[in-house]
C-alpha positions in Angstrom: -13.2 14.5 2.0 -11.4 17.4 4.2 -10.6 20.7 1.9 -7.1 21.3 2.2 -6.0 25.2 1.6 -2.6 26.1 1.3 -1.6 29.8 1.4 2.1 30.5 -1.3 3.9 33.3 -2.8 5.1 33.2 -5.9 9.0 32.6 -5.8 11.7 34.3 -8.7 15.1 33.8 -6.9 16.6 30.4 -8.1 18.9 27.8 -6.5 20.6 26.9 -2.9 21.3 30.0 -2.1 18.0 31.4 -2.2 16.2 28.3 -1.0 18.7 28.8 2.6 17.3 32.2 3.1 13.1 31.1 2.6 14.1 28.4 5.0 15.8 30.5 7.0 12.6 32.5 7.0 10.0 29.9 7.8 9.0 28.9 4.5 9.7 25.7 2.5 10.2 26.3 -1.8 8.2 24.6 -3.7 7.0 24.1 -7.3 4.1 23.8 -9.2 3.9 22.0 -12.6 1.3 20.1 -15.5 -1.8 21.1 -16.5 -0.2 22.1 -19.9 1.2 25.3 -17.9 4.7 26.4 -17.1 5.9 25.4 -14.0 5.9 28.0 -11.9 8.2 28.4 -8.6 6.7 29.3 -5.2 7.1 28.9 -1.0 4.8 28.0 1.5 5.2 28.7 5.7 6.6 25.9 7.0 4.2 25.0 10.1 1.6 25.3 8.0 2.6 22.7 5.3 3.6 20.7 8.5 0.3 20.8 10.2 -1.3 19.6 6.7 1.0 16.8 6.4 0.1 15.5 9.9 -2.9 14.3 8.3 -2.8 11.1 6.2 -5.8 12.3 3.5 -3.0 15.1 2.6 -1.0 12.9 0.5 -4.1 11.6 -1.2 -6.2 14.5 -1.8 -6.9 17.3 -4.2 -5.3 20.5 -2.7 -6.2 24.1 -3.0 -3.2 26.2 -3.0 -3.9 30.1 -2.5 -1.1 32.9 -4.2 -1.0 36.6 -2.6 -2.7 37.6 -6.1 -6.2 35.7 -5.4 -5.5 33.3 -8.1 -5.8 30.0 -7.0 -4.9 26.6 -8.6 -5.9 22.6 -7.7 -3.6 20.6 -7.0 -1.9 17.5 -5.7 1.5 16.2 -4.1 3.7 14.7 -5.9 7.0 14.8 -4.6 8.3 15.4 -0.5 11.9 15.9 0.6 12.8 16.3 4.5 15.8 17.5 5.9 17.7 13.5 6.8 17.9 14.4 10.4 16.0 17.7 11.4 12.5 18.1 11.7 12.4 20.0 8.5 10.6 20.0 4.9 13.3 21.1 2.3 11.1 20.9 -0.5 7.6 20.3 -2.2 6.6 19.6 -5.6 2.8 19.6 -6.7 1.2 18.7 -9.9 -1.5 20.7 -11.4 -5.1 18.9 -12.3 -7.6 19.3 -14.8 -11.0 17.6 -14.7 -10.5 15.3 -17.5 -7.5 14.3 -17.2 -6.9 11.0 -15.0 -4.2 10.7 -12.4 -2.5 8.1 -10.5 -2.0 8.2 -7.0 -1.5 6.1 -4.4 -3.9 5.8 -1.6 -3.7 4.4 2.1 -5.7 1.0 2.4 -7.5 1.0 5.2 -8.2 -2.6 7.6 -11.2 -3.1 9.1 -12.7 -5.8 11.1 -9.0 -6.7 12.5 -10.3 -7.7 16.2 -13.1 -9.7 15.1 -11.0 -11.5 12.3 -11.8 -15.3 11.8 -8.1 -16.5 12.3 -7.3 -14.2 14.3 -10.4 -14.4 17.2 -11.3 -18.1 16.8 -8.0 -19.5 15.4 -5.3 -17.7 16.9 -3.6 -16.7 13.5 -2.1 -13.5 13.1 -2.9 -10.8 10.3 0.0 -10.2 7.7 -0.2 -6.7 5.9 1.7 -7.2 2.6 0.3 -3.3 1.2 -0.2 -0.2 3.1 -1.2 1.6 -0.3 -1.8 1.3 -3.9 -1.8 2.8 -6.6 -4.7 3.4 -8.7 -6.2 6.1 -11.5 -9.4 7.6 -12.1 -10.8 11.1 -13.0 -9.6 13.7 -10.4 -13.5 13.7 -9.1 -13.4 10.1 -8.1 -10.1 10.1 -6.2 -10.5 7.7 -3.3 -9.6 9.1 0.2 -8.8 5.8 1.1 -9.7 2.0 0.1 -11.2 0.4 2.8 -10.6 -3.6 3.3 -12.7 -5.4 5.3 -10.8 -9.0 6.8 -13.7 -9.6 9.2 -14.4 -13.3 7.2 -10.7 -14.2 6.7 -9.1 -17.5 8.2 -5.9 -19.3 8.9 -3.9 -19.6 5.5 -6.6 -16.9 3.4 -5.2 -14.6 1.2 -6.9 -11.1 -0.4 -5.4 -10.4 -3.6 -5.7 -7.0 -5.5 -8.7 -8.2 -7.7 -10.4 -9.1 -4.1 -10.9 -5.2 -3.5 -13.7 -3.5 -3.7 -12.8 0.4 -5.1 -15.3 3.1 -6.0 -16.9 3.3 -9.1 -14.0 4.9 -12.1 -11.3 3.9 -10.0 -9.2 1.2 -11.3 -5.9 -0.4 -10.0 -2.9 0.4 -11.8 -1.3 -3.3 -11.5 -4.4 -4.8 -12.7 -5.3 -2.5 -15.4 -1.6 -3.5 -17.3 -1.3 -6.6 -16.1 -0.1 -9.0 -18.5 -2.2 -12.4 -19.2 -1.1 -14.7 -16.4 1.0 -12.2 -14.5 0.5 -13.5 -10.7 -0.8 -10.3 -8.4 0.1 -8.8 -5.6 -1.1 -9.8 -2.5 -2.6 -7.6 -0.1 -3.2 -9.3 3.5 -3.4 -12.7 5.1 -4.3 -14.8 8.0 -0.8 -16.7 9.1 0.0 -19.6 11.9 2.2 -18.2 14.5 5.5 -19.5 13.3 6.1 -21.9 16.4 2.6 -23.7 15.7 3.4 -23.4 12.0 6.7 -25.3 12.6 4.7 -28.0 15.1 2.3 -28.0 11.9 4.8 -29.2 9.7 6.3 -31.7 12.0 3.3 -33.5 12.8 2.5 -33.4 8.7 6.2 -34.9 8.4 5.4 -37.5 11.0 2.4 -39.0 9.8 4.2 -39.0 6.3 6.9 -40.7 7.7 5.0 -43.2 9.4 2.7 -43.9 6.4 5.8 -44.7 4.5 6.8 -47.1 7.2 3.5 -48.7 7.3 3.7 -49.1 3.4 7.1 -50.9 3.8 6.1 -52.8 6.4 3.3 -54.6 4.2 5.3 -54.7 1.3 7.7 -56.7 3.7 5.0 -59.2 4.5 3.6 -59.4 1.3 7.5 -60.5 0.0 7.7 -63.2 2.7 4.3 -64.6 1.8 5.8 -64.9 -1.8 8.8 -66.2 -0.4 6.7 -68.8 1.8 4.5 -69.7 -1.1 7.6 -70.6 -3.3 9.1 -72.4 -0.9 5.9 -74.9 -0.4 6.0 -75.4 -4.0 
C-alpha cells in the first residue's frame, strides 16, 4: 500500500461561523474520533486533502495525520461532505484505529480479465457489475487495498456471488459473516445476452414450445379418431 500523510492543526472555534472563515482560508474542518479518546476538532489545507482524495486507495486505507505539535495519530475516513455544486470539501470526519480492534470498511473490487472474458470474447455476452465495493472487517493490519475479481472463465448466464471471492487471509465479508441460514446473497458480476438476442432467445424458446404443444394436440387428435373409427367398426 501507498502511505498517506496528512498535515492538521488542531481547531477550538466551534460552529458555521468559524468553519466559513477556515474555508475561507484554504482549509477544510474536520474531526477526529474512537480509539476510546475524545474527539478532538481539527483543519486540513484543502488542496492537499483534495490531491489525496484523487486517489481511490484513500478511502480504503490507514491514514497518518500529522498535528503542528509532532504528535501524530492513524487513522481512517469515515465520513465526506462536498459543497452540492462547487468543487469544494466542507467537511471530514476520521476514526481513530487501534491494532486490535477490527474495523469495517468498504473496499473497491477490482475486475480483471474483462477483455478476455468467456461470454464476452467468444459469446458476445456483456459483463454486468452488480458491486463496485464491499464491505468487509478484519484487524487494521490486514485491510485490503482492494479485492481483486478475476471473470476471465465466466460465460453467458454465469453469476459470481459474494462466497465466490477470494479475500486475504483475516478478512471476512460483512454480509456473509451475519447472514442468516438461507439468506440469498448478493451478487457480484455476470455474463448477460445482449437484450435484443435475449428477446430472439425467448421467442425461439416460445416457438418451439408452442409448436410442441401443437404437435401434442395433433396426435391426440388422431389417436381420438382412431377410437372413433374403431367404435364405429364394432
Amino acid at each position: 500500500m501507498d502511505a498517506f500523510e496528512l498535515n492538521a492543526e488542531i481547531r477550538t472555534g466551534k460552529g458555521r461561523a468559524e468553519s466559513r472563515r477556515l474555508r475561507r482560508q484554504g482549509r477544510v474542518p474536520g474531526v477526529v474520533y474512537g480509539g476510546n479518546r475524545e474527539p478532538a476538532l481539527i483543519s486540513l489545507g484543502h488542496n492537499e486533502l483534495n490531491r489525496s482524495l484523487d486517489n481511490e486507495a484513500f478511502f480504503s486505507h490507514i491514514i497518518k495525520i500529522r498535528v503542528a505539535d509532532g504528535r501524530s495519530q492513524q487513522v481512517v475516513l469515515r465520513d465526506l461532505q462536498r459543497h452540492p455544486a462547487r468543487p469544494f470539501i466542507e467537511h471530514i470526519d476520521f476514526m481513530r484505529v487501534t491494532a486490535d480492534e477490527k474495523l469495517r470498511m468498504s473496499v473497491p473490487l477490482h475486475f480483471v480479465g474483462e477483455e478476455e472474458c468467456v461470454g464476452v470474447r467468444v459469446n458476445n455476452g456483456i459483463l454486468q457489475r452488480a458491486l463496485n465495493e464491499i464491505e468487509i472487517e478484519c484487524l487494521p493490519r490486514d485491510l485490503p487495498e482492494y479485492i481483486e475479481i478475476d471473470v476471465t472463465e465466466l460465460d453467458i448466464n454465469e453469476i459470481l456471488h459474494l462466497s465466490d471471492l477470494t479475500v486475504p487471509e483475516g478478512v471476512d465479508i460483512v454480509e456473509l459473516l451475519y447472514a442468516e441460514e438461507g439468506e440469498e446473497e448478493s451478487p457480484v458480476v455476470s455474463v448477460r445476452l445482449p437484450r435484443a438476442e435475449a428477446e430472439e432467445d425467448d421467442e425461439g424458446e416460445a416457438d418451439e414450445a408452442e409448436a410442441a404443444e401443437e404437435a401434442d394436440g395433433a396426435e391426440a387428435e388422431a389417436a381420438d379418431g382412431d377410437d372413433d373409427g374403431d367404435n364405429a367398426e364394432g
